[in-house]
C-alpha positions as CSV (number, residue, x, y, z in Angstrom):
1,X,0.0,0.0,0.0
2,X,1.8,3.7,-1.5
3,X,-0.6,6.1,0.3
4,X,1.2,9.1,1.8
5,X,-1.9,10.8,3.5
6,X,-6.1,12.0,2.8
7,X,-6.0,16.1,2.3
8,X,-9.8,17.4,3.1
9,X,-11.5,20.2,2.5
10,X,-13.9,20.4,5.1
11,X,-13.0,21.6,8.1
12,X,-14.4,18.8,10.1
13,X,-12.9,16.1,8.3
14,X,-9.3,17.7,9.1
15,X,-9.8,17.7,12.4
16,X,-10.5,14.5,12.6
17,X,-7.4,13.2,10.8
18,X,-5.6,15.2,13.0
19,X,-6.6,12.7,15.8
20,X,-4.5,9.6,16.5
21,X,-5.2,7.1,18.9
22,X,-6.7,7.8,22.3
23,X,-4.8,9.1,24.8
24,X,-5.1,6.8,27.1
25,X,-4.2,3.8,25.3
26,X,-1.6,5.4,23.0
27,X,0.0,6.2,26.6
28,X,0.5,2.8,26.9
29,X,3.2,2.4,24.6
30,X,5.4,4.9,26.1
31,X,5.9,2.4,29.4
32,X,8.9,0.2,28.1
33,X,6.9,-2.6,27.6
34,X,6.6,-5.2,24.9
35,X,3.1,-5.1,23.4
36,X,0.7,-8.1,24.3
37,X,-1.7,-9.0,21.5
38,X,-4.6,-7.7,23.4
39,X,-3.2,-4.6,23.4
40,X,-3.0,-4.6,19.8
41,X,-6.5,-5.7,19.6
42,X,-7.6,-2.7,21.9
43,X,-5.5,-0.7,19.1
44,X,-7.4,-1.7,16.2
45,X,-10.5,-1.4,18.1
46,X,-9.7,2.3,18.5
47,X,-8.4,2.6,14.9
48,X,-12.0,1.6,13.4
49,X,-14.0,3.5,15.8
50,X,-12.0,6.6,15.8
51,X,-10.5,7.1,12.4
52,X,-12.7,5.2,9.9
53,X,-16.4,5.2,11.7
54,X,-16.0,9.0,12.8
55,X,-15.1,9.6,9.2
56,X,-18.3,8.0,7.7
57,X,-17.3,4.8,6.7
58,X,-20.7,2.1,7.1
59,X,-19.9,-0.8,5.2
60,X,-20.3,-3.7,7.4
61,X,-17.9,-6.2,5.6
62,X,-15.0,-3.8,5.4
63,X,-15.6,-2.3,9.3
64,X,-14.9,-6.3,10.0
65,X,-12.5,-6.8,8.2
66,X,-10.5,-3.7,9.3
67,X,-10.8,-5.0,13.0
68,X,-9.9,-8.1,12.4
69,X,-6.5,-7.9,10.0
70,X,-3.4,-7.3,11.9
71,X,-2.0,-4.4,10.8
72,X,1.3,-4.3,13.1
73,X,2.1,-7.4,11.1
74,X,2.6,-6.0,7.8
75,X,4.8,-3.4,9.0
76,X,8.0,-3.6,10.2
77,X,9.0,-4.3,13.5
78,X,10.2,-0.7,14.8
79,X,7.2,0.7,13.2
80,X,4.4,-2.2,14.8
81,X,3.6,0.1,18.3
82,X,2.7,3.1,15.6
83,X,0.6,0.6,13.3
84,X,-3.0,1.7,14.4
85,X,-1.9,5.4,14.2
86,X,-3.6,7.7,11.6
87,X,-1.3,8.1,9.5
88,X,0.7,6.0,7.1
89,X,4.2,3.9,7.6
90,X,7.5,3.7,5.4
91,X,7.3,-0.2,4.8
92,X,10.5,-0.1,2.8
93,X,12.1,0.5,-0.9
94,X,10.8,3.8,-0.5
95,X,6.9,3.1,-0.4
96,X,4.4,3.1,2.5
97,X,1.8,1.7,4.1
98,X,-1.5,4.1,3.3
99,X,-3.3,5.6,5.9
100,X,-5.8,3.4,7.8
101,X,-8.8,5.6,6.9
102,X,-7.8,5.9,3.5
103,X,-8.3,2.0,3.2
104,X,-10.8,1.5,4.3
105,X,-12.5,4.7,2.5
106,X,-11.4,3.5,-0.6
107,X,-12.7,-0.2,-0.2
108,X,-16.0,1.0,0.7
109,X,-16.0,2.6,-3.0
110,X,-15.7,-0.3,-4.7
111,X,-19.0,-2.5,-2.7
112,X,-17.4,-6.1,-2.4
113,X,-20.1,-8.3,-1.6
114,X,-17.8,-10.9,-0.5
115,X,-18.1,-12.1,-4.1
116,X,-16.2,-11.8,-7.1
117,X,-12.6,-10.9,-8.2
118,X,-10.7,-7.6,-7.3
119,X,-7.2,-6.4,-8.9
120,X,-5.0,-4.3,-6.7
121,X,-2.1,-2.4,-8.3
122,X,0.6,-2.0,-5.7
123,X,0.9,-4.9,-3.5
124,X,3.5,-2.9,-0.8
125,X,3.2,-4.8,2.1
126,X,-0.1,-6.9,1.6
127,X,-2.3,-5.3,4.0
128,X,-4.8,-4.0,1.6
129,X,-4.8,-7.4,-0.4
130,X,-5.5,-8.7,3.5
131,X,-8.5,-6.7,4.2
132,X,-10.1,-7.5,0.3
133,X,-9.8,-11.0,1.1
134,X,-12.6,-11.6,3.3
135,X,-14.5,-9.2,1.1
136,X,-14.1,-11.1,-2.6
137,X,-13.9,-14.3,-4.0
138,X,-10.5,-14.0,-5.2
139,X,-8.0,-11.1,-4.7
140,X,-5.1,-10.5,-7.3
141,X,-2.9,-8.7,-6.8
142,X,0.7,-6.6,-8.7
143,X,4.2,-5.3,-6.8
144,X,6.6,-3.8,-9.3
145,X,9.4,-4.2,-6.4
146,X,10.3,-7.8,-6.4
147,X,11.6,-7.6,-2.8
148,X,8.0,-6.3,-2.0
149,X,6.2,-9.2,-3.5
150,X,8.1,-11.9,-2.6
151,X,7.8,-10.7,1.2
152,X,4.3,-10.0,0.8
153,X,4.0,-13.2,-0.6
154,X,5.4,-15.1,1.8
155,X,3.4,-12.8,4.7
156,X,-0.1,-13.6,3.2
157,X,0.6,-17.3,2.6
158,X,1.4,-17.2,6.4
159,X,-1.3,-15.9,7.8
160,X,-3.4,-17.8,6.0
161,X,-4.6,-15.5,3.3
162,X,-5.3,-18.5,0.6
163,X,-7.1,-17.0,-1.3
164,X,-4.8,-13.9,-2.7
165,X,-2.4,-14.2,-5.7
166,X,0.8,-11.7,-5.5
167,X,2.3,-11.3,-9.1
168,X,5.5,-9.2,-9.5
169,X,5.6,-7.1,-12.4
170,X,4.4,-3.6,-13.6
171,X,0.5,-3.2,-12.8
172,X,0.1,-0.6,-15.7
173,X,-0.8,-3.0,-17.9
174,X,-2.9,-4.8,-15.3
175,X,-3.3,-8.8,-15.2
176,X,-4.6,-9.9,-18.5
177,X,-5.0,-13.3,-18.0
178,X,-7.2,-12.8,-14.7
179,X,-9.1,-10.3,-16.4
180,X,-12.2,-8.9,-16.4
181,X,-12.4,-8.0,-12.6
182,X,-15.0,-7.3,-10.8
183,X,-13.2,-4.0,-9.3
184,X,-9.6,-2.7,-9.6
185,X,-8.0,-0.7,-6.9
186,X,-4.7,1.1,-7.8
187,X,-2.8,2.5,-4.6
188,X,-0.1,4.7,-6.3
189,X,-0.7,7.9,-8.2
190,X,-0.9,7.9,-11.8
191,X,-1.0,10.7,-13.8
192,X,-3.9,9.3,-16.1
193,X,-5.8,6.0,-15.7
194,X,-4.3,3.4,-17.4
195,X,-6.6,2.0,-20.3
196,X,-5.2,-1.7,-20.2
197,X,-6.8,-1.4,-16.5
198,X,-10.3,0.2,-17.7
199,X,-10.5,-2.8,-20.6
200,X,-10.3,-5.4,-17.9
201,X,-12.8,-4.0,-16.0
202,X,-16.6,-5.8,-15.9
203,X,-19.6,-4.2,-17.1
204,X,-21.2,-2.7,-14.2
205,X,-17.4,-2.5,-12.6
206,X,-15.9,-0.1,-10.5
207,X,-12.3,1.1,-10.6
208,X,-10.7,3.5,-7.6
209,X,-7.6,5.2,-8.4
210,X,-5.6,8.0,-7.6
211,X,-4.6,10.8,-10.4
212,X,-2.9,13.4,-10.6
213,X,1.1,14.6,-10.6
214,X,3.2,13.3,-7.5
215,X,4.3,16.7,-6.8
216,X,1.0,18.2,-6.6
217,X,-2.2,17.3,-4.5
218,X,-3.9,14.1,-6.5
219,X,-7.6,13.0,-6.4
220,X,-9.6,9.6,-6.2
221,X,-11.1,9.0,-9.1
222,X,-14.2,6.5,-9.3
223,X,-14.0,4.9,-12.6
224,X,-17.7,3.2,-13.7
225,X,-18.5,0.9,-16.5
226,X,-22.1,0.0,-17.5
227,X,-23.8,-2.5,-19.2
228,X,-22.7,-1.3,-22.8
229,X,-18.8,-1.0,-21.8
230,X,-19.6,3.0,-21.3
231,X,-17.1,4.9,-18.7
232,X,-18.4,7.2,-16.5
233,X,-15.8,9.5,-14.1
234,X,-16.3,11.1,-10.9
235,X,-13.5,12.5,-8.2
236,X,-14.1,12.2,-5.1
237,X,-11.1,13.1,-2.5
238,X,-8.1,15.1,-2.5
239,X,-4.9,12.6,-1.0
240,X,-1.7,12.5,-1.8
241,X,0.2,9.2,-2.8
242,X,3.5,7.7,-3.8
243,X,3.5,7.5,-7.5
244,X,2.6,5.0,-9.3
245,X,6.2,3.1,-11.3
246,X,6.2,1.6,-14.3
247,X,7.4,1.9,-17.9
248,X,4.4,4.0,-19.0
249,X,4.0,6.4,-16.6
């Protein structure tokens, strides 16, 4: 996962992402203890209620899911007592873990039904690929850095994740012989949406990407197709992310 960090408009919404955990259980870290896993679980508790319900986010499957994936596992170890923070992580090779908000915002976009197939371009460290699995059929998923993939990879197999595929290779052009998915979710910043991705999208898909240059602010874009193979458009949130690599961008 490449996302740097949500920008809002509205007034409210900053505030909110201003929050991080509550104060009396980041405390808690600051004690020279190690961790115990129900202190992670009171964590990701706090994570969900605080930074993705405040924000708005209903959807049922992907609250669950976001309370039950452990995220301090697909960070690195002197970054797992800042995992549940709001804000995102370096996870290496210069990328980052997005934002726990922003993941979950952006897979309430695309409505899994806990059916289907999803693409995700930019594996990072897995944990987005972790919270689609419970929500899709079958999650595929494309890391341009082979150190990245392999680790992710090996992390998913793990944990049991059976049901994710980790490709290494340039997402640009998308997984053709998966293809057509039932939703594509790009986490690094492209500075236009990538038609081999729109052509393997379903009718009646939906594709969320970042757009824009990765010097100035970017936006989510929602990309619909209909029935007929029509695209419809529509932004929806200014973030900035890591940009998207690859020989066409």
């Amino acid at each position: 996962m490449k996302a740097l960090v949500a920008l809002s408009v509205c007034v409210t919404v900053v505030l909110l992402a201003s929050m991080s955990l509550r104060p009396d259980i980041a405390d808690s870290w600051f004690f020279g203890r190690q961790p115990t896993p129900k202190d992670f679980e009171t964590l990701r508790e706090a994570m969900v209620d605080d930074q993705i319900v405040a924000r708005g986010v209903r959807h049922e499957g992907v609250l669950q899911a976001m309370r039950r994936i452990p995220r301090h596992l697909f960070v690195p170890e002197d970054q797992m007592s800042s995992a549940y923070e709001d804000r995102p992580l370096p996870i290496g090779n210069g990328q980052t873990i997005s934002q726990p908000y922003i993941v979950a915002y952006m897979t309430e976009i695309l409505q899994p039904d806990g059916s289907g197939t999803v693409l995700e371009v930019g594996t990072g460290s897995g944990y987005q690929a972790a919270v689609f699995s419970p929500l899709y059929r079958k999650v595929y998923t494309i890391e341009i850095i082979p150190e990245l993939a392999e680790s992710a990879k090996a992390r998913l197999r793990d944990l049991g994740f059976s049901n994710v595929e980790v490709r290494t290779g340039d997402g640009y052009a998308g997984w053709p012989d998966k293809a057509p998915f039932d939703a594509i979710m790009v986490t690094a910043a492209a500075g236009h949406i990538p038609p081999p991705l729109i052509s393997q999208l379903k009718a009646k898909g939906r594709m969320v990407i970042p757009v824009g240059s990765p010097y100035l602010i970017q936006h989510i874009i929602l990309v619909e197709k209909d029935q007929q193979g029509n695209i419809a458009t529509k932004s929806l949130l200014p973030v900035r992310f890591v940009p998207l690599t690859g020989g066409r961008q």
